[in-house]
py3Dmol code that shows the C-alpha trace and the ligand (Angstrom):
import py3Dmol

protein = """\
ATOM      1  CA  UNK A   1       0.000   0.000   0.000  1.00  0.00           C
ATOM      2  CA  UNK A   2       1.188   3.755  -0.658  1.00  0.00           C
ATOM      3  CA  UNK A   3       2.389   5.438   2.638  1.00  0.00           C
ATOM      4  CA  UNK A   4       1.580   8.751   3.250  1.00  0.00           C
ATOM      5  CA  UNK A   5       4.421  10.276   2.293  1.00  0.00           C
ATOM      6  CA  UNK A   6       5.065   8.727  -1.498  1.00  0.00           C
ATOM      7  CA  UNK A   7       1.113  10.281  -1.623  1.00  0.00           C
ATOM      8  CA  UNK A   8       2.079  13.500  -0.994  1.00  0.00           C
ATOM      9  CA  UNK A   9       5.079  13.210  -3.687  1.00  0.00           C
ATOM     10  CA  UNK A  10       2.807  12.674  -6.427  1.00  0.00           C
ATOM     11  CA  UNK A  11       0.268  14.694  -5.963  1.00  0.00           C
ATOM     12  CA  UNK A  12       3.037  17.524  -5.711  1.00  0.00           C
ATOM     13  CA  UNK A  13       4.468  16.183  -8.618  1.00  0.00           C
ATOM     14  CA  UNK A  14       0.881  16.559 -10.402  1.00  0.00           C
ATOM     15  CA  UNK A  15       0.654  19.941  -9.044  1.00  0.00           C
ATOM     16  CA  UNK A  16       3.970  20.963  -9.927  1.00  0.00           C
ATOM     17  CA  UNK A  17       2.960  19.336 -13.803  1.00  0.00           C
ATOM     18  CA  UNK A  18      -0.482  20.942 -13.631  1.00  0.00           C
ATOM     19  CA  UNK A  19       1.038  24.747 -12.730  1.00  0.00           C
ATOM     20  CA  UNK A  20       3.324  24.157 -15.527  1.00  0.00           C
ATOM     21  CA  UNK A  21       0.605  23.408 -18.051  1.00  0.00           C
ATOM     22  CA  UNK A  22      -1.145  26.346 -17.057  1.00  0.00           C
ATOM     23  CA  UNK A  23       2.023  28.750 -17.512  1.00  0.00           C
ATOM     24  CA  UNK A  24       2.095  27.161 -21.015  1.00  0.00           C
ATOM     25  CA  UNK A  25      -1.455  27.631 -21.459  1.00  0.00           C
ATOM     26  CA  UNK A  26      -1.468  31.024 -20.088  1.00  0.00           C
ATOM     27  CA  UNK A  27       1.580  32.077 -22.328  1.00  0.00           C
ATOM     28  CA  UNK A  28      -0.238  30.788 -25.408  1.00  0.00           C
ATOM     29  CA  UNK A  29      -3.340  32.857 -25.077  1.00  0.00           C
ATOM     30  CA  UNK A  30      -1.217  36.146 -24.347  1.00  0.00           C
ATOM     31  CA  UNK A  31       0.880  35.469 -27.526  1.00  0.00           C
ATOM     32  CA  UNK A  32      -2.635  34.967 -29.013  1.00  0.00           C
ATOM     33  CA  UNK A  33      -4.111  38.401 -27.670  1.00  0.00           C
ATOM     34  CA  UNK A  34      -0.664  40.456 -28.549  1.00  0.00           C
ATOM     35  CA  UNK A  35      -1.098  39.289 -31.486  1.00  0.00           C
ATOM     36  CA  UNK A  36      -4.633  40.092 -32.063  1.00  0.00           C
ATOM     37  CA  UNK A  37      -3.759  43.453 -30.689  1.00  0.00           C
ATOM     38  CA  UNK A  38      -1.340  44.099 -32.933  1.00  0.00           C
ATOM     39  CA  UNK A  39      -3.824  43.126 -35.495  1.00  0.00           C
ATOM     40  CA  UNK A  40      -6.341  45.293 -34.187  1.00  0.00           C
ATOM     41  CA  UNK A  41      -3.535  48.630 -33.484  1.00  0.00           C
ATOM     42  CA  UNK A  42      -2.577  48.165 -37.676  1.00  0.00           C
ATOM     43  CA  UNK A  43      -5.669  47.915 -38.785  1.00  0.00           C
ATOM     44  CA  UNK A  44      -6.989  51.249 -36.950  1.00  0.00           C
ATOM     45  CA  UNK A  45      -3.502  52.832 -38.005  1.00  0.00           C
ATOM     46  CA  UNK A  46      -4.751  51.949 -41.915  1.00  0.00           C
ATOM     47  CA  UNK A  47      -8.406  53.507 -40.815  1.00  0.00           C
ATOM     48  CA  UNK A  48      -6.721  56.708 -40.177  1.00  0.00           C
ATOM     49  CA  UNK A  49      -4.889  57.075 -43.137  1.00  0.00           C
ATOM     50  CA  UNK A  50      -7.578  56.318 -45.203  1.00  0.00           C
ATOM     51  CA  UNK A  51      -9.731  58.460 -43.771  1.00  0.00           C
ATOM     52  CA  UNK A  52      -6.849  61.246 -43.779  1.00  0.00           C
ATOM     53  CA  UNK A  53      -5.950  60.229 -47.363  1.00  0.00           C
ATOM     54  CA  UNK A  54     -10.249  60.631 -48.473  1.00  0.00           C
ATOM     55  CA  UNK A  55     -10.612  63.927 -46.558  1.00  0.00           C
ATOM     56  CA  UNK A  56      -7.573  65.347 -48.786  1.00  0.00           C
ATOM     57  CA  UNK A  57      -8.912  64.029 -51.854  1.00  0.00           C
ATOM     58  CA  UNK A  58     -12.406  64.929 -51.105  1.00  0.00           C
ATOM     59  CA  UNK A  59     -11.062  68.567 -50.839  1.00  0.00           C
ATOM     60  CA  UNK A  60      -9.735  69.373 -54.059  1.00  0.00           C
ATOM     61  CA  UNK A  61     -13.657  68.581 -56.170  1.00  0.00           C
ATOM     62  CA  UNK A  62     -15.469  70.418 -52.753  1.00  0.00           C
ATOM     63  CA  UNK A  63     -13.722  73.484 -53.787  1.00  0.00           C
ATOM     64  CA  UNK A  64     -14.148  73.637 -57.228  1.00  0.00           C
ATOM     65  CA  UNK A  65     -17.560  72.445 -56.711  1.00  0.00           C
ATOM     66  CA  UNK A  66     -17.983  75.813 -54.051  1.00  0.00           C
ATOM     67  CA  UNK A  67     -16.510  78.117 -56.303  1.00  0.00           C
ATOM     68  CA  UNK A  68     -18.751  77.301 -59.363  1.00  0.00           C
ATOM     69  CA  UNK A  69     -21.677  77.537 -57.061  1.00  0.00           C
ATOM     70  CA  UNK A  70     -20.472  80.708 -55.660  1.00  0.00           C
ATOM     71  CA  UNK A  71     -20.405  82.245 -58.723  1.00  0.00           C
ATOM     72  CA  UNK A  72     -23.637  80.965 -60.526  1.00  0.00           C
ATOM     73  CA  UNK A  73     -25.272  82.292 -56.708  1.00  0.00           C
ATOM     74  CA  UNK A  74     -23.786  85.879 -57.841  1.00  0.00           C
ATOM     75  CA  UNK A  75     -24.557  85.583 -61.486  1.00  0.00           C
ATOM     76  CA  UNK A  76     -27.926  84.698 -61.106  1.00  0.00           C
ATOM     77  CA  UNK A  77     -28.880  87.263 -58.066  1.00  0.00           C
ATOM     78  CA  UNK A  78     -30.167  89.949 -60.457  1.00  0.00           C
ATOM     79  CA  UNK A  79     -32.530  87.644 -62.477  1.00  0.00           C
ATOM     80  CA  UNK A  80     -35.633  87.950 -59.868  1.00  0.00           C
ATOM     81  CA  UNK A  81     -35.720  84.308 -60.338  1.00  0.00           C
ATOM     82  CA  UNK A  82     -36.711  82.792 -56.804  1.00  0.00           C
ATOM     83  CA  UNK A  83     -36.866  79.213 -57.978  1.00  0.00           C
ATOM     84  CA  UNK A  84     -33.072  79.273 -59.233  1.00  0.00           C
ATOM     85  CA  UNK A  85     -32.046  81.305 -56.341  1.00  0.00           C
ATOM     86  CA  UNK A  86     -33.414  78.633 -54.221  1.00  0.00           C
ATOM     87  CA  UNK A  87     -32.036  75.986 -55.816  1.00  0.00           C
ATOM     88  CA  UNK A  88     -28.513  77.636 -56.312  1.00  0.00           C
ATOM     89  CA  UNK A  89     -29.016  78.310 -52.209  1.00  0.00           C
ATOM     90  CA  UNK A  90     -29.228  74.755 -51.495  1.00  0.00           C
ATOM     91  CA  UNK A  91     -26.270  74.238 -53.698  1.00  0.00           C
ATOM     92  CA  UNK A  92     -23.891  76.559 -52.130  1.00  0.00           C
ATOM     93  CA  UNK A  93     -25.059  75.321 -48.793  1.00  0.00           C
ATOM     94  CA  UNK A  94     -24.589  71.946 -49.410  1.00  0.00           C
ATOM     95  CA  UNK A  95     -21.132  72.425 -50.340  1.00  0.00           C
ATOM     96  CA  UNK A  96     -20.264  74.179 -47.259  1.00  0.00           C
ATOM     97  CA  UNK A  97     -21.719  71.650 -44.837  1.00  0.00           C
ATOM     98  CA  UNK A  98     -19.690  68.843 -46.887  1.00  0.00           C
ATOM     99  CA  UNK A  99     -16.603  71.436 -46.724  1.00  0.00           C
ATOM    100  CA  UNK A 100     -17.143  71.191 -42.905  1.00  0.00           C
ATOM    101  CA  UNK A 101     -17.525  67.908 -42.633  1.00  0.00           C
ATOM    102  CA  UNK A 102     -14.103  67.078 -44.494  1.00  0.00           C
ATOM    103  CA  UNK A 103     -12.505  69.683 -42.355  1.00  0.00           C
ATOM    104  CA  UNK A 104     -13.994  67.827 -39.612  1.00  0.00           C
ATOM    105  CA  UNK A 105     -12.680  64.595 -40.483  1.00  0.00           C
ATOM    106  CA  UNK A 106      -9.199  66.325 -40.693  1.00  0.00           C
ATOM    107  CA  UNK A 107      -8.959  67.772 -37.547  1.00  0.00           C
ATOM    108  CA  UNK A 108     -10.087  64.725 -35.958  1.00  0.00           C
ATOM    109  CA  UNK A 109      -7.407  62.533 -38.127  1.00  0.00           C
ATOM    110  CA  UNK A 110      -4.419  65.406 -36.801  1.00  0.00           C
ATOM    111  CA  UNK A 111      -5.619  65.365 -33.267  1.00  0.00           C
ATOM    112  CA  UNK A 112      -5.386  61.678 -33.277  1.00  0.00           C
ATOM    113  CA  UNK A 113      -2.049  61.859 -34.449  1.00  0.00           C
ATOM    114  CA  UNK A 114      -0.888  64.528 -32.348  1.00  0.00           C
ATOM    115  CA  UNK A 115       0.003  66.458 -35.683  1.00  0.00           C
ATOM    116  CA  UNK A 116      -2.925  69.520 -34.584  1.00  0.00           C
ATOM    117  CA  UNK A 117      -0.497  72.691 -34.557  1.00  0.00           C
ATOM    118  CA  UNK A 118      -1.489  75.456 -32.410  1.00  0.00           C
ATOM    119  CA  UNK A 119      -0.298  79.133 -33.689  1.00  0.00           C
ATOM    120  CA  UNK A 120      -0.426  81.002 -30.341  1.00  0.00           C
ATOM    121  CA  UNK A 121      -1.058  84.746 -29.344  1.00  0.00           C
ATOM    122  CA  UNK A 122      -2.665  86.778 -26.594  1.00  0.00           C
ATOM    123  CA  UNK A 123      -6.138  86.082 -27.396  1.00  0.00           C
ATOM    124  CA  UNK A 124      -9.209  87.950 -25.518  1.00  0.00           C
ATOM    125  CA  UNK A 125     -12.323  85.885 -25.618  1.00  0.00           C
ATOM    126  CA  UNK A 126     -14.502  88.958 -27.030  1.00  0.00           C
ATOM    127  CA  UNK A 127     -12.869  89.277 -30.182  1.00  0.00           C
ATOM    128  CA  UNK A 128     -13.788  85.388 -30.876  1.00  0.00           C
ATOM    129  CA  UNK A 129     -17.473  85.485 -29.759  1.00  0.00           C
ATOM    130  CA  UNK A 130     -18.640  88.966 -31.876  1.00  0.00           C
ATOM    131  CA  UNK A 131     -18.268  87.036 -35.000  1.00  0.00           C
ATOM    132  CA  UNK A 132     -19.510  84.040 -33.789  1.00  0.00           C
ATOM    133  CA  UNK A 133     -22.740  86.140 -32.463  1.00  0.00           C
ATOM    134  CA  UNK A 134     -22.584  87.674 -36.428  1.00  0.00           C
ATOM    135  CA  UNK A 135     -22.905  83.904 -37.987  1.00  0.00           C
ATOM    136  CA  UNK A 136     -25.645  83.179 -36.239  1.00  0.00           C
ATOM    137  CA  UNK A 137     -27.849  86.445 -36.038  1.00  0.00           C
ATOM    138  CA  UNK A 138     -30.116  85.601 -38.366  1.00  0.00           C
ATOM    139  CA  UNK A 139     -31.099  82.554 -36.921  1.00  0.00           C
ATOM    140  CA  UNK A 140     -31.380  83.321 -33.614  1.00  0.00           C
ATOM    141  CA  UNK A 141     -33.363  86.010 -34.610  1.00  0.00           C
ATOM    142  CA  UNK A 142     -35.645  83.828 -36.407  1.00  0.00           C
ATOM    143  CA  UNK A 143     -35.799  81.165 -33.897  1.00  0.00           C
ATOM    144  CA  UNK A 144     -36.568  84.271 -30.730  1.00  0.00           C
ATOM    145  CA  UNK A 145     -33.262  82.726 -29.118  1.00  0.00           C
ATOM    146  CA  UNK A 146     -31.293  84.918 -26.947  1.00  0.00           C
ATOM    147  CA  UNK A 147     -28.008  85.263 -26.388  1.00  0.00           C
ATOM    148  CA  UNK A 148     -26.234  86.774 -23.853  1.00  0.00           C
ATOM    149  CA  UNK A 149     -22.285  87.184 -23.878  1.00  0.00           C
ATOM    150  CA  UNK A 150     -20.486  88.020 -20.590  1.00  0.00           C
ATOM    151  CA  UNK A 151     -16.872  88.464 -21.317  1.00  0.00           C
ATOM    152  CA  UNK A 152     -15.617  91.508 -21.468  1.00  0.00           C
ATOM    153  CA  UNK A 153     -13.848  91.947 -18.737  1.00  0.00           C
ATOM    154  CA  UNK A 154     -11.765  89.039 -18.518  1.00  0.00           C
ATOM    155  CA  UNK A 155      -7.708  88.623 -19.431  1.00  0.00           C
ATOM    156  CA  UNK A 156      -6.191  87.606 -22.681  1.00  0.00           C
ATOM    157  CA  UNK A 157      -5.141  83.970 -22.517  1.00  0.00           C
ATOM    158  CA  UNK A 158      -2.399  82.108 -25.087  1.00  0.00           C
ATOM    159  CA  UNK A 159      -3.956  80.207 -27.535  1.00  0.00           C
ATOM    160  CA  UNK A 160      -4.868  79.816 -30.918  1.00  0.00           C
ATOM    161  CA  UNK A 161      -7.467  81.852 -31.994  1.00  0.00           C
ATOM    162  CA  UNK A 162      -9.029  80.248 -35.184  1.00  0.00           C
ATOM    163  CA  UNK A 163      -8.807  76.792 -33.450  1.00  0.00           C
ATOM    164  CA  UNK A 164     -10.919  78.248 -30.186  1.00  0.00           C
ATOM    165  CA  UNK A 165     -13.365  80.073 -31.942  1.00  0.00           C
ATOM    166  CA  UNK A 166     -14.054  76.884 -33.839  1.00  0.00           C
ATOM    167  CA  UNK A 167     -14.775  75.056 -30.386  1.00  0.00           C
ATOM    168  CA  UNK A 168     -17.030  78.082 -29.230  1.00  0.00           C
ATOM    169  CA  UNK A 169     -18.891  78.578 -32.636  1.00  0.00           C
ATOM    170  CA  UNK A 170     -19.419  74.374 -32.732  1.00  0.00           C
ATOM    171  CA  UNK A 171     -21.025  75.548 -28.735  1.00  0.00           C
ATOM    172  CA  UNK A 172     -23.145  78.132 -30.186  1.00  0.00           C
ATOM    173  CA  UNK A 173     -24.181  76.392 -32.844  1.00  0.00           C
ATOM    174  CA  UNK A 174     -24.912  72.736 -31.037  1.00  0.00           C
ATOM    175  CA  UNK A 175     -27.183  75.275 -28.210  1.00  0.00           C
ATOM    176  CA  UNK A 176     -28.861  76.714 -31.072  1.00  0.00           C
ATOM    177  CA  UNK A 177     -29.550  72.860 -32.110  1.00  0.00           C
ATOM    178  CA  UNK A 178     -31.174  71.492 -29.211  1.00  0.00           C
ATOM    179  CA  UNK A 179     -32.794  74.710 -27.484  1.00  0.00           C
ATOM    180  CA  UNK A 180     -36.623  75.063 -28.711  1.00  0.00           C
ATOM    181  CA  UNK A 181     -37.546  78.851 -29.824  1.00  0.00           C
ATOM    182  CA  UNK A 182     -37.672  81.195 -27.794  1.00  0.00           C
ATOM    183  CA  UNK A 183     -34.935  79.897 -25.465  1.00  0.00           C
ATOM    184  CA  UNK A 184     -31.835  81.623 -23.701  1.00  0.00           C
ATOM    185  CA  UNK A 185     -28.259  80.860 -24.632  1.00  0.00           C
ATOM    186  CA  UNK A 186     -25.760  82.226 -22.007  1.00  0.00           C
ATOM    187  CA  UNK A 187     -21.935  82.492 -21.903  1.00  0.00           C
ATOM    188  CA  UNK A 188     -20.022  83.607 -18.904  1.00  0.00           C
ATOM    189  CA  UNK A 189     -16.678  83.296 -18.062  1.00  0.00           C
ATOM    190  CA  UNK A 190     -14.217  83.993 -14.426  1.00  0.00           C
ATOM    191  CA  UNK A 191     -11.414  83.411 -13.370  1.00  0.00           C
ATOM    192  CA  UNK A 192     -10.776  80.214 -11.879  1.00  0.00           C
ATOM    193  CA  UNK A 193      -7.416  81.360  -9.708  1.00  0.00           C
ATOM    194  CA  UNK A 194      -4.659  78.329  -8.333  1.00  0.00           C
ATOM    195  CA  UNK A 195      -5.149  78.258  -4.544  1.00  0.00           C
ATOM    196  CA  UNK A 196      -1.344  77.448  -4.226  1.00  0.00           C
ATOM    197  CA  UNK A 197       0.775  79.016  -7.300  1.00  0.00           C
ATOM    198  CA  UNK A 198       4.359  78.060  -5.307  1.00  0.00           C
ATOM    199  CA  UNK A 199       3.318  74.613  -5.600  1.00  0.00           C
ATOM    200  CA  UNK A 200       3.142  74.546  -9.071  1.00  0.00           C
ATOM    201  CA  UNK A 201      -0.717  74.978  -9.144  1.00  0.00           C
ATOM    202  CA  UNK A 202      -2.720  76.656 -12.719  1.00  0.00           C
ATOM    203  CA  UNK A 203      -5.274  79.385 -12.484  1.00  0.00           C
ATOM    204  CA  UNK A 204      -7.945  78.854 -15.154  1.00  0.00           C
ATOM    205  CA  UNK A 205     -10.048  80.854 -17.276  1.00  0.00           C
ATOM    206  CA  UNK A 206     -13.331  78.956 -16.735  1.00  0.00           C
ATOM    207  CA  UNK A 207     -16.077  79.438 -20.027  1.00  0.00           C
ATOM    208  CA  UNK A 208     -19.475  78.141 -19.281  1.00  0.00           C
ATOM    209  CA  UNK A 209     -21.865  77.906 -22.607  1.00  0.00           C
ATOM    210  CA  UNK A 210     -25.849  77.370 -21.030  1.00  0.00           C
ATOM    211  CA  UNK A 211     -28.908  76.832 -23.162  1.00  0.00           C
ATOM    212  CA  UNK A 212     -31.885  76.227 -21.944  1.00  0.00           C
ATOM    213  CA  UNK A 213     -32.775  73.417 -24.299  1.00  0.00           C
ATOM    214  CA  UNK A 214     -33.435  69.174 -24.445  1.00  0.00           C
ATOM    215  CA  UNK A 215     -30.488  68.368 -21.868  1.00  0.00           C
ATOM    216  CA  UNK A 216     -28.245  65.650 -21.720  1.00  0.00           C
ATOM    217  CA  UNK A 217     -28.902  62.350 -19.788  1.00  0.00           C
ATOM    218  CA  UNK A 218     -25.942  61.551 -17.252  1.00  0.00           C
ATOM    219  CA  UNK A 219     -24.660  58.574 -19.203  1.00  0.00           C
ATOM    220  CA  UNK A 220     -23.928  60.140 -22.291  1.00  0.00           C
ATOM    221  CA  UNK A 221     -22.073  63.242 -20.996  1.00  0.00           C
ATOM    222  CA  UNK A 222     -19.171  61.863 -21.366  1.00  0.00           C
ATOM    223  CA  UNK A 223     -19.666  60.073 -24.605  1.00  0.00           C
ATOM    224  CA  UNK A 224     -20.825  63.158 -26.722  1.00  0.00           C
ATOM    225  CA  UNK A 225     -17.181  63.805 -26.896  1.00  0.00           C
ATOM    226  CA  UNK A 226     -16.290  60.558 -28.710  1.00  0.00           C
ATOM    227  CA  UNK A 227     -16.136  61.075 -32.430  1.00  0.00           C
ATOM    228  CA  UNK A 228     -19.094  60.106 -34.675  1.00  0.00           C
ATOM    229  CA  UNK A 229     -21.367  60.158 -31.306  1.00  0.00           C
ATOM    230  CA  UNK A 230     -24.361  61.573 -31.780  1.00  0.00           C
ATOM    231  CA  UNK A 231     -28.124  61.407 -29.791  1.00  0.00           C
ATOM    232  CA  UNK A 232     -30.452  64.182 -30.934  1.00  0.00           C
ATOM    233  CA  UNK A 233     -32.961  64.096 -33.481  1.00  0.00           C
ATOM    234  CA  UNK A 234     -33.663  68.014 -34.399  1.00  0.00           C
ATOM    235  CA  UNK A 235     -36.148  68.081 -35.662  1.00  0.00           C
ATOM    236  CA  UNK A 236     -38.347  67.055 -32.359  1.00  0.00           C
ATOM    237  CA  UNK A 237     -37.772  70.012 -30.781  1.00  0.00           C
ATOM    238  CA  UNK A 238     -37.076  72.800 -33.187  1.00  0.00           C
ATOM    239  CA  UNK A 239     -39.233  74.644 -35.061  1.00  0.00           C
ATOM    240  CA  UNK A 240     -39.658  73.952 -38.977  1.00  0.00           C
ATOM    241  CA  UNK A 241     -37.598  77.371 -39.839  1.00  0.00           C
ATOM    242  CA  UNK A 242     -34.561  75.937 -38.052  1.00  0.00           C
ATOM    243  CA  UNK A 243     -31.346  75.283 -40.948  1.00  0.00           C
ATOM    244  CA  UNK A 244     -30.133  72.420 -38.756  1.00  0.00           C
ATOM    245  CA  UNK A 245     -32.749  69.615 -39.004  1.00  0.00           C
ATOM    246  CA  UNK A 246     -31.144  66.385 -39.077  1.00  0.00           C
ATOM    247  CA  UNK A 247     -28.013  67.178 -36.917  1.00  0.00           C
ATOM    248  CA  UNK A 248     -24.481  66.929 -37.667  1.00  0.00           C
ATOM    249  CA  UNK A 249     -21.853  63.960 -38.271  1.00  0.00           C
ATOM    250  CA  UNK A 250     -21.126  63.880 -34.364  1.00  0.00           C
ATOM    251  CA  UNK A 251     -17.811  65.092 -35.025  1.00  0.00           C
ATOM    252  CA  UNK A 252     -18.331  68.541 -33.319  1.00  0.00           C
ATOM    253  CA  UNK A 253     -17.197  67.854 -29.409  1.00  0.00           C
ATOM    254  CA  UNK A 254     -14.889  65.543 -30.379  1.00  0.00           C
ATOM    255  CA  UNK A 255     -12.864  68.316 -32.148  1.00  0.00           C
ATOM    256  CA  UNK A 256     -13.857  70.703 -29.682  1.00  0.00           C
ATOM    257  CA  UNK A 257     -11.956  68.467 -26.871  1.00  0.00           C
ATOM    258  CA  UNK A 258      -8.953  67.685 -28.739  1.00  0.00           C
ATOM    259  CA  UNK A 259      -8.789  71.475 -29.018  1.00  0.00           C
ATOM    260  CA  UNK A 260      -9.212  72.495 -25.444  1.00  0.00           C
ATOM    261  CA  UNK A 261      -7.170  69.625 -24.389  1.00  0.00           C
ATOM    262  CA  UNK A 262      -4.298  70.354 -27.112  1.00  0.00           C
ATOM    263  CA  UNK A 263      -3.938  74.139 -25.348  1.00  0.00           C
ATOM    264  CA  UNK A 264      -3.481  72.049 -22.130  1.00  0.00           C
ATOM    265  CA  UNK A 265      -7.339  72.374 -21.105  1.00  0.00           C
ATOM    266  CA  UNK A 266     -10.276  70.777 -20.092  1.00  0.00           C
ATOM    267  CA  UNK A 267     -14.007  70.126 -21.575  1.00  0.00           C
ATOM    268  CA  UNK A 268     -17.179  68.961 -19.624  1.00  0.00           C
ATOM    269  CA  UNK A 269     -20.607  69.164 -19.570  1.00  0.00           C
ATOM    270  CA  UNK A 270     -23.578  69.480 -16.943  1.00  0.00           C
ATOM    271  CA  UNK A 271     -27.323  68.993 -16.942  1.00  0.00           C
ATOM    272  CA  UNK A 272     -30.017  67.626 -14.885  1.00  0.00           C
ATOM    273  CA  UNK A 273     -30.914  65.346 -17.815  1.00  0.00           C
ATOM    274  CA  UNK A 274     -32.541  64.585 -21.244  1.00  0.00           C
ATOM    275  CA  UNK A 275     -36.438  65.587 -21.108  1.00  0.00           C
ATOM    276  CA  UNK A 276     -37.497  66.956 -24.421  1.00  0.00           C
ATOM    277  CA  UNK A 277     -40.884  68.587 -22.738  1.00  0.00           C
ATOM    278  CA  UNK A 278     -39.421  69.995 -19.427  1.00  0.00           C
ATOM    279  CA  UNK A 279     -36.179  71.034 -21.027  1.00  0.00           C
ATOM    280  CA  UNK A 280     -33.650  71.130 -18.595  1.00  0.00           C
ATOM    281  CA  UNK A 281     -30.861  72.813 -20.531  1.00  0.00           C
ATOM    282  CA  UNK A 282     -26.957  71.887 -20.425  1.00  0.00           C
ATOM    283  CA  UNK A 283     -24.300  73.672 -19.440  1.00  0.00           C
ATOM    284  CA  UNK A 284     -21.182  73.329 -20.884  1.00  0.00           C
ATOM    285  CA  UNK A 285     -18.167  73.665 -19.147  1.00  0.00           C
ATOM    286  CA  UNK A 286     -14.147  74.981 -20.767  1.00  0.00           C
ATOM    287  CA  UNK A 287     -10.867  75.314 -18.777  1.00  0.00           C
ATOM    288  CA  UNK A 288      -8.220  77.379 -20.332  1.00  0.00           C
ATOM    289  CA  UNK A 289      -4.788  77.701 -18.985  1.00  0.00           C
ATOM    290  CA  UNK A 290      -3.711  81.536 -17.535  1.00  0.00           C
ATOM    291  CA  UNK A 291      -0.654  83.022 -16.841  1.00  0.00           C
ATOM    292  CA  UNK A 292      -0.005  84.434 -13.353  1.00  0.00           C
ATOM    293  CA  UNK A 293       1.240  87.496 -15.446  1.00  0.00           C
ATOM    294  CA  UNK A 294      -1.893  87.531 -17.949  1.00  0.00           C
ATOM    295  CA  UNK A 295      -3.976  87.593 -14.916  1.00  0.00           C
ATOM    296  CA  UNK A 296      -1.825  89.976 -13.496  1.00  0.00           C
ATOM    297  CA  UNK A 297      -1.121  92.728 -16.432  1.00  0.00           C
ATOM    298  CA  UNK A 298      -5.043  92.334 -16.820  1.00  0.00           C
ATOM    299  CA  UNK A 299      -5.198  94.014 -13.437  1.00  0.00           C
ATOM    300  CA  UNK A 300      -3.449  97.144 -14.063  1.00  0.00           C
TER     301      UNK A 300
END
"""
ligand_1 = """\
27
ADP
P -23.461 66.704 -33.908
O -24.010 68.004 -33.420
O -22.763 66.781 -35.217
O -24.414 65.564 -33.799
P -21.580 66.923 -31.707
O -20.285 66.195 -31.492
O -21.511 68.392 -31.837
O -22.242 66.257 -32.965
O -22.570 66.535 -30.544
C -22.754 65.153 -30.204
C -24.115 64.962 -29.563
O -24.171 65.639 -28.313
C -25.267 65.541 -30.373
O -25.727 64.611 -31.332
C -26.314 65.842 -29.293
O -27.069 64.686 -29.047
C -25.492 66.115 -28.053
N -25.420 67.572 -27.759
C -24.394 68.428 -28.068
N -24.647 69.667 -27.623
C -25.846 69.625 -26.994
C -26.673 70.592 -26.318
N -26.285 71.860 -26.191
N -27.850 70.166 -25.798
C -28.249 68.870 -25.911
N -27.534 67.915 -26.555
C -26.352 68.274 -27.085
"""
view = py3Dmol.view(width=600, height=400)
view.addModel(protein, "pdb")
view.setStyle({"model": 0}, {"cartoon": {"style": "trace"}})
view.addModel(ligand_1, "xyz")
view.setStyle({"model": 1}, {"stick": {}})
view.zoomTo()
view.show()
């Protein structure tokens, strides 16, 4: 009969043999998943480059395609011919959205790559928000939306000015989206000042964009900023006259953060929730790196 202790040797010795075919088995299926990872890492890599590669091509017919409808929009804007203007309208239109679109798409492919360049000066947040409030005028006119612009008084920060008026106009125009007429649009901005600048701490400007529109339920707040995400449909809470029925390519946010985060920032939003009869508005949120000496010279 086995004694006790020649037991004990082979069932460490099947153990020792089972731990080791594990190992194996666990070195097999990471091989496996590098693998598939690499796979995976290549094939996103070729996505990019397509998509970089279309954009450019895409560009070169847009423009042409703008031009010539620029033109005939000019040519034919004496003829009292309201049909043709219409139609020549649409066309011009159309070939801007598509313009913005690719332009989009490749500011999306350079902030992916890290290739986005910023061409920094002293930029006060004013001078980017009266054209933006120009654009949209007529709209908000049409639509009874008000908007109210409080930022005047604050300091000049470093950044890149066509780049950040991009990220507010996209704000502007996605409030204008999903607000019904009638509703309030409100920007503010402070000073968001380092409690502890010796310890290496950054004072913020801090931009808040508020609508009062269809809101944002809690567990998509942090998705809108993924590219191609998108939730609304427009046309159930904006009136008929609205130009934006149908919503964009959900590439918007996802520019805007790689913006705001490429100057060093941050991007957020807030709201109670999605309710498209209450409307309980959103508030987004923008962090922008100061100076102690922007903050400073602003004072004097
Ligand atoms: P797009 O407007 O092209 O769909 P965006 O990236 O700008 O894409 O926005 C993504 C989604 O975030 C939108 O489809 C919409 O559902 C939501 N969203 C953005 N801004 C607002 C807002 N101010 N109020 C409510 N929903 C919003």
């Amino acid at each position: 009969m086995e004694s006790l202790a020649e037991h004990s040797d082979s069932l460490q010795a099947e153990l020792l043999d089972f731990n080791l075919q594990l190992e194996q088995r666990v070195a097999e299926r990471t091989a496996e998943l590098e693998e598939a990872y690499h796979i995976l890492e290549k094939m996103n890599e070729n996505k990019s480059v397509f998509i970089n590669l279309m954009a450019h091509e895409l560009r070169t017919p847009l423009t042409v395609i703008k031009g010539h409808a620029q033109m005939l929009q000019s040519l034919i804007s004496n003829m009292n011919n309201e049909i043709v203007e219409r139609f020549v309208e649409g066309l011009v239109k159309g070939a801007e959205r598509l313009e913005a679109l690719v332009n989009s798409t490749l500011d999306v492919a350079k902030i992916e790559n890290a290739t986005l360049n910023l061409t920094q000066r002293s930029v006060y947040l004013w001078e980017l928000f009266e054209p933006i409030e120009a654009t949209y005028r007529k709209v908000l006119d049409a639509r009874r939306l008000t908007l109210t612009v409080q930022v005047a008084d604050l300091p000049p920060t470093l950044a890149d000015a066509q780049l950040l008026h991009r990220t507010f106009d996209e704000m502007i125009s996605n409030a204008i989206k999903y607000t019904p007429d009638g509703g309030q649009i409100t920007v503010k901005g402070e000073i968001d000042a380092a409690e502890d600048v010796d310890a290496g701490e950054t004072s913020f400007l801090h931009i808040t964009v508020a609508d009062t529109g269809i809101g944002i339920a809690p567990d998509h707040q942090q998705l809108i900023f993924e590219k191609f995400y998108q939730l609304g449909k427009v046309e159930v809470h904006s009136s008929s006259r609205t130009n934006y029925q149908g919503g964009g390519p959900g590439l918007g946010l996802a520019v805007a953060r790689g913006i705001i985060e490429a100057h060093k920032g941050r991007i957020w939003v807030n709201s109670p929730g999605h309710d498209e009869a209450a409307y309980p508005g959103s508030t987004f949120h923008i962090l922008l790196p100061l100076k102690v000496w922007e903050i400073e010279k602003h004072k004097d």
